[in-house]
Structure formats: C-alpha cells, structure tokens
C-alpha positions as CSV (number, residue, x, y, z in Angstrom):
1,X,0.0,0.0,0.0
2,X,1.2,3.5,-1.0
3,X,1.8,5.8,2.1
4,X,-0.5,9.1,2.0
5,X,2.4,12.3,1.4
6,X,1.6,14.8,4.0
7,X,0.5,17.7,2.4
8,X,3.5,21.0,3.0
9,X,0.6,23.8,2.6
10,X,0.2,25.9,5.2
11,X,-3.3,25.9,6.6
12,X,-3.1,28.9,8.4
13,X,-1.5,32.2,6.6
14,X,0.9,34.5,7.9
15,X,-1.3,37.3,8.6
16,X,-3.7,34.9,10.9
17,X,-0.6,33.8,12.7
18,X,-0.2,37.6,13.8
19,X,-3.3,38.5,14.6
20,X,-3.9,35.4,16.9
21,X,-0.2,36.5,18.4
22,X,-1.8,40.1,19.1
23,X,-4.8,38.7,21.1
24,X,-2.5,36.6,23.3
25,X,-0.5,39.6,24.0
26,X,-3.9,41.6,25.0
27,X,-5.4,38.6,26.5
28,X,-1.7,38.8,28.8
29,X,-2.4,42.5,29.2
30,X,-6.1,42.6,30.3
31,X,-7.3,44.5,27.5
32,X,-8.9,41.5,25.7
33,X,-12.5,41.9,25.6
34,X,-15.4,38.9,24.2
35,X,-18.1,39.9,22.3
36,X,-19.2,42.3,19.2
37,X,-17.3,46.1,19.8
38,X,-15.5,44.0,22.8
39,X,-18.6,44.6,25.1
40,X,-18.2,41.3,26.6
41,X,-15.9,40.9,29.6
42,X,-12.2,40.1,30.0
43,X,-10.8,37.1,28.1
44,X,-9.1,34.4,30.6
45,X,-8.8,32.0,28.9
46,X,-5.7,30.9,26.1
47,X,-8.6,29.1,23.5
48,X,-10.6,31.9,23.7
49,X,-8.0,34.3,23.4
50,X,-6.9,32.4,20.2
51,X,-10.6,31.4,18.4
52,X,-10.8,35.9,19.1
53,X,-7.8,36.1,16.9
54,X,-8.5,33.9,14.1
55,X,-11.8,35.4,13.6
56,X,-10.6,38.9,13.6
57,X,-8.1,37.2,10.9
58,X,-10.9,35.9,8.9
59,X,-13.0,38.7,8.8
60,X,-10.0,40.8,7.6
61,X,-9.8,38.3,4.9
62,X,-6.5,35.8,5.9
63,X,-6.5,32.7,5.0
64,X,-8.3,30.9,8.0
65,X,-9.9,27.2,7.7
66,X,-13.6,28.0,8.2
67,X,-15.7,27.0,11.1
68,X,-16.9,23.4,11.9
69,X,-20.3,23.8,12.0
70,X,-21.8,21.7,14.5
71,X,-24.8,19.7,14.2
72,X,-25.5,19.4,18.0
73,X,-26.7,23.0,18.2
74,X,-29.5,22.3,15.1
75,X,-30.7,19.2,16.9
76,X,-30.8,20.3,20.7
77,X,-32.8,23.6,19.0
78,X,-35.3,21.5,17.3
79,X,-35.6,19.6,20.9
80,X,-36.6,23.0,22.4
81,X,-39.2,24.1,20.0
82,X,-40.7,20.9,20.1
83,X,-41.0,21.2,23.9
84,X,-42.6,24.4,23.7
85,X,-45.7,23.3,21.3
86,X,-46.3,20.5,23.7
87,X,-46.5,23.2,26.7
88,X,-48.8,25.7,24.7
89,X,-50.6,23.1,24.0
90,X,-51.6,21.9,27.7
91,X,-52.1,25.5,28.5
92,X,-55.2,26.0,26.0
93,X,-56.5,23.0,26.9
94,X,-56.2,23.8,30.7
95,X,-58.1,27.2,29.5
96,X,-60.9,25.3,28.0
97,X,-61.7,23.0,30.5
98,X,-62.2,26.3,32.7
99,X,-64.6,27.8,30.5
C-alpha cells in the first residue's frame, strides 16, 4: 500500500498567525474583551484568546480554515421548539376545561 504524502501547505497564513499573536498579547495584558465592539468581559482563557484572533483574521480576509459547523446546536434547537408546542398546548387545553 502507497503511504499518504503529508501535504507542505500551510493551513493557516501568515497574517492569521499575527493576529492570533496580538490577542495573546492583549489577552496577557487585560485589555482582551469577548463579544461584538468588545462589550463582553475580559478574556481568561488561552482558547478563547486564540478562536478571538483567528476570527478577527478571517473577517479581515487571511487565510483561515472555516468554522466546523456543529450539528449538535440544530438538533438540541429542534428539541426546544418541540418542547414548547407540547407546553402551549396543555395551557389551552387547561383554559378550555375552565370555561
């Protein structure tokens, strides 16, 4: 069997490497904010600091893998809207049985 070549393309660029290097260095200094217009409050932790990074890289355009989507968050969101017919539902028929 032929043995896969490991591919010598970068996956992240340059610029994305920097930009994720500047956020540590706020994250270190305090100023690292979460959130849209960095409304949120101060970054602790190193993932965070670096997933802030890379998507300040990607929205400037750097080459940046894009996101895994997850398909937990459709399925437990589907579970919730379910859950709320089912309770709207008891509630009229609790209403009718009054009247």
């Amino acid at each position: 069997m032929a043995a896969k070549k490991k591919s010598s393309r970068r996956k992240y660029g340059k610029a994305a490497g920097k930009r994720v290097e500047s956020a540590m260095k706020r994250r270190k200094k305090g100023t690292l904010k979460s959130g849209k217009g960095g409304k949120g409050g101060k970054v602790k932790s190193r993932k965070q600091a670096i997933a802030i990074g890379l998507s300040e890289a990607r929205e400037k355009g750097a080459k940046v893998p894009r996101k895994k989507s997850s398909s937990r968050k459709k399925s437990s969101t589907r579970k919730k809207s379910s859950s709320r017919k089912k309770s709207t539902r008891k509630k009229s028929s609790a209403r009718k049985k009054r009247l």
